[in-house]
C-alpha positions in Angstrom: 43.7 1.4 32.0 41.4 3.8 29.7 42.3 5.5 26.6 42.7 9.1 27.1 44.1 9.9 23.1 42.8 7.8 19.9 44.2 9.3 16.5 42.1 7.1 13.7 43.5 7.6 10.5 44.6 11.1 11.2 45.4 13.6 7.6 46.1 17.1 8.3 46.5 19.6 5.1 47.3 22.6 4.6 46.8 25.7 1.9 49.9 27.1 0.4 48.5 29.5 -2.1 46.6 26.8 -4.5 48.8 24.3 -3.5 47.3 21.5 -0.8 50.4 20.3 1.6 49.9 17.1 3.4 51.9 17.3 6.3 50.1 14.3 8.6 49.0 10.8 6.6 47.2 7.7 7.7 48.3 8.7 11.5 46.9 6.0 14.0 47.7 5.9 17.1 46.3 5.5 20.9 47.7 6.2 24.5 46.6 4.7 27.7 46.2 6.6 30.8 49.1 6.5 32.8 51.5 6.4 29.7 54.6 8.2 29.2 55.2 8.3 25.3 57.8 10.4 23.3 56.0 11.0 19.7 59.9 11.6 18.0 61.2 12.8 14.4 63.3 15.6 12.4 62.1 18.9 12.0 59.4 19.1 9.5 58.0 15.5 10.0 54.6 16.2 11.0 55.7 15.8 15.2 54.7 19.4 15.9 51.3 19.4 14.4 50.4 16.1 15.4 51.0 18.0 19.0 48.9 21.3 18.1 46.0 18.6 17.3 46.2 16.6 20.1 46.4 19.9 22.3 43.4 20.8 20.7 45.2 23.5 19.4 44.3 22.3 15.8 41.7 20.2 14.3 42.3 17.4 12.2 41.3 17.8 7.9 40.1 13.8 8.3 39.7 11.2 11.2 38.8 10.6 14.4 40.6 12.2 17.3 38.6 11.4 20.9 40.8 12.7 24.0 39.2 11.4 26.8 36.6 9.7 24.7 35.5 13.2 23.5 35.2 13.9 19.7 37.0 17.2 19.3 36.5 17.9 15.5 33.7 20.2 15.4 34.2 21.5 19.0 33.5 25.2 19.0 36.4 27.7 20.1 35.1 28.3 24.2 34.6 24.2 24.1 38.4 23.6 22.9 39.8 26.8 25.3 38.0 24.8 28.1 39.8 21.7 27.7 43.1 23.1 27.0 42.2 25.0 30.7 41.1 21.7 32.2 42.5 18.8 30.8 45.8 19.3 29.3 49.0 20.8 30.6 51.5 22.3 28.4 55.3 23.2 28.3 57.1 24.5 25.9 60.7 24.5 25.0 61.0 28.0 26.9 59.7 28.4 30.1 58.1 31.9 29.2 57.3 32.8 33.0 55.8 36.3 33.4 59.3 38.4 34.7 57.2 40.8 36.9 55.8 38.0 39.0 57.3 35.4 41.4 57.5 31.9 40.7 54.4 31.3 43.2 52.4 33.9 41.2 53.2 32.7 37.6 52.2 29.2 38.3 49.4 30.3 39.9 48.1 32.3 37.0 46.2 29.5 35.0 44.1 28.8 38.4 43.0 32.5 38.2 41.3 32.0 34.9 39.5 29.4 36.3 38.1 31.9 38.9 39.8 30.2 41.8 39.9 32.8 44.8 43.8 33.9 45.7 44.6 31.6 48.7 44.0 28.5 47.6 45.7 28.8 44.2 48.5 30.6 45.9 48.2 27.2 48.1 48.1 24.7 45.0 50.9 26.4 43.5 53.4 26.1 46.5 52.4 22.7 46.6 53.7 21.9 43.3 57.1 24.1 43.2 57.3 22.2 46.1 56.7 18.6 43.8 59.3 20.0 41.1 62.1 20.8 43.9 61.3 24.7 43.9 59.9 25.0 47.1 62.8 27.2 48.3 62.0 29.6 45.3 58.6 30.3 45.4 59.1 33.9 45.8 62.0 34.2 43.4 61.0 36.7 40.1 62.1 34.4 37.0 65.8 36.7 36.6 66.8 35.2 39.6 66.5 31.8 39.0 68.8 29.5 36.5 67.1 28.2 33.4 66.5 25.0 35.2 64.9 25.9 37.4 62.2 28.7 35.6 61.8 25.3 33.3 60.6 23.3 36.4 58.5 26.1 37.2 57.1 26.0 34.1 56.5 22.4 34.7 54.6 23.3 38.0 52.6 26.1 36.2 51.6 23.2 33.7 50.2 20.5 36.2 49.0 22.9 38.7 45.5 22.8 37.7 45.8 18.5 38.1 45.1 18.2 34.4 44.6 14.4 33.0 47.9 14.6 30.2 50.4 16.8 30.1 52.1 17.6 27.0 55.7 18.8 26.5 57.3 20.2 23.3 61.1 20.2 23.4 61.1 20.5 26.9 64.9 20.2 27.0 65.8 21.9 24.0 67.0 25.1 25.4 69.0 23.6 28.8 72.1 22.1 28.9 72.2 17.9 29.4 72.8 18.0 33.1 69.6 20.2 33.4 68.0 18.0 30.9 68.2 15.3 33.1 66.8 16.5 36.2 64.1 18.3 34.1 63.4 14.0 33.2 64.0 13.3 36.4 60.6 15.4 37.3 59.1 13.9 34.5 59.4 10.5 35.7 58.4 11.2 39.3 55.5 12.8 38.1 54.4 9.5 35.5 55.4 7.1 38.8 52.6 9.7 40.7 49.9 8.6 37.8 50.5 11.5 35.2 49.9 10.9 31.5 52.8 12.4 29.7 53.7 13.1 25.9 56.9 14.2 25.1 57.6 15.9 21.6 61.5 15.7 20.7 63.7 15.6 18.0 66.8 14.2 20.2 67.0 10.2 20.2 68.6 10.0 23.8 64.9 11.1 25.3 63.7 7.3 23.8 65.6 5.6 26.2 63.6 7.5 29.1 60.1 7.0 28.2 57.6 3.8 27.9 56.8 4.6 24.5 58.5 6.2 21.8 56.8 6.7 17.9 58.6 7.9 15.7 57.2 10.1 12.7 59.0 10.6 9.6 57.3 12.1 6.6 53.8 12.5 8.5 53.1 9.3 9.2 54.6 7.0 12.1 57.5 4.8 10.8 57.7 3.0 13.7 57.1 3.1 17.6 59.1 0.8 20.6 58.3 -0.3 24.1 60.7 -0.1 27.1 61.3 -3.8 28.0 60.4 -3.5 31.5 57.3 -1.4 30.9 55.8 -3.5 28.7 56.1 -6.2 30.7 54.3 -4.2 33.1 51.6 -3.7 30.6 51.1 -7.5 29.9 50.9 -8.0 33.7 48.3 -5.1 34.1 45.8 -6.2 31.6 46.0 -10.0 33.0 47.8 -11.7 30.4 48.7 -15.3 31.2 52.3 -16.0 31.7 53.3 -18.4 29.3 51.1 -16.4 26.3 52.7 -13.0 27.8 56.5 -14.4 27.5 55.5 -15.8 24.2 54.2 -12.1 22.6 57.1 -10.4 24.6 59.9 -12.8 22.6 58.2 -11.9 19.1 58.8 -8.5 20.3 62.1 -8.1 21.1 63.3 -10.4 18.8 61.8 -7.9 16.3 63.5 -5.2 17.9 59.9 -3.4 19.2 61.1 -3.5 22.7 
């Protein structure tokens, strides 16, 4: 696997008047392609904006961020809009569909700002309502589906351009927990399919669905865990030999990292 995110020594700071604020410190961190990580912590711990820089919504005060083994500080506006277009895929905690248009039209919107002609985005996007369990609501305008469902559609809006990570800020905060778990449930199926997923959350139980979870506290990651079974997944992709991979795995669980 390749590295699609490296975060080397990460500071964000912002101006409040003449006062600096630090709100990201010594932040280090990479994901593999293929992962599916949950970057986790309480409002105000840094979670958000570590997001808007990895979005490339935001750029860094100090370090080294590469996504997909680009530098992006010092990227200039059309560069950063172009990989936000083509390489990321974002969903937000409200689905924010466009009312006047169907499900089929509103996730086919991001393909028309890449200039791709009316029937074949109109055919990409059935293709993925019909990959998030929508495809019996493609021509459904957004107050007439549940919130569920315009979430998944926001989903399908987000990947429908086959970008290489898809990032997700409190998908499930605004859905009850039986939608929350078939909104994870699309999640998953989509990581099994190859996607590279980060989830931004506040709520814990998300942890225990993911590879990965770090959790941020105060700016700067406190700690992070492994799923068990994925990282022994991990240990068998990179070729690891048995008796060295049960030894490192042990250390690991013993210490509560997995």
């Amino acid at each position: 696997m390749s590295q699609i995110i490296a975060c080397r020594d990460i500071f964000k700071d912002y101006a409040r008047g003449k006062l600096t604020v630090p709100v990201l410190k010594h932040v280090t961190f990479t994901v593999q392609q293929g992962e599916y990580i949950a970057i986790m912590g309480p409002s105000g711990s840094g979670k958000t904006t570590l997001m808007n820089i990895i979005g490339c919504l935001d750029v860094p005060t100090s370090g080294t961020f590469l996504l997909d083994g680009e530098e992006i500080s010092g990227l200039s506006e059309n560069r950063m809009a172009e990989i936000r277009n083509k390489t990321l895929g974002f969903v937000f905690q409200h689905a924010d569909l466009l009312p006047e248009l169907t499900a089929l039209d509103n996730v086919a919107l991001p393909l028309l700002y890449r200039g791709v002609r009316k029937k074949e985005r109109r055919a990409r996007a059935a293709e993925v309502l019909e990959k998030v369990g929508l495809g019996d609501r493609m021509e459904f305008y957004p107050n007439q589906m549940s919130g569920g469902q315009c979430q998944r559609a926001a989903i399908a809006r987000a990947i429908v351009g086959n970008p290489k990570l898809l990032l997700a800020d409190e998908p499930t905060g605004a859905v009850d927990s039986r939608t929350s778990q078939h909104i994870m449930e699309v999640f998953r199926e989509l990581n099994r399919q190859g996607l590279t997923i980060i989830i931004v959350t506040h709520d814990p139980q998300l942890q225990k669905q993911v590879s990965r979870a770090v959790s941020i506290r105060d700016g700067k990651i406190s700690s992070e865990r492994v799923a068990k079974e994925d990282y022994r997944q991990r240990l068998d992709a990179v070729g690891m030999l048995e008796e060295t991979a049960q030894e490192e795995f042990a250390v690991l669980d013993r210490a509560g990292r997995i």
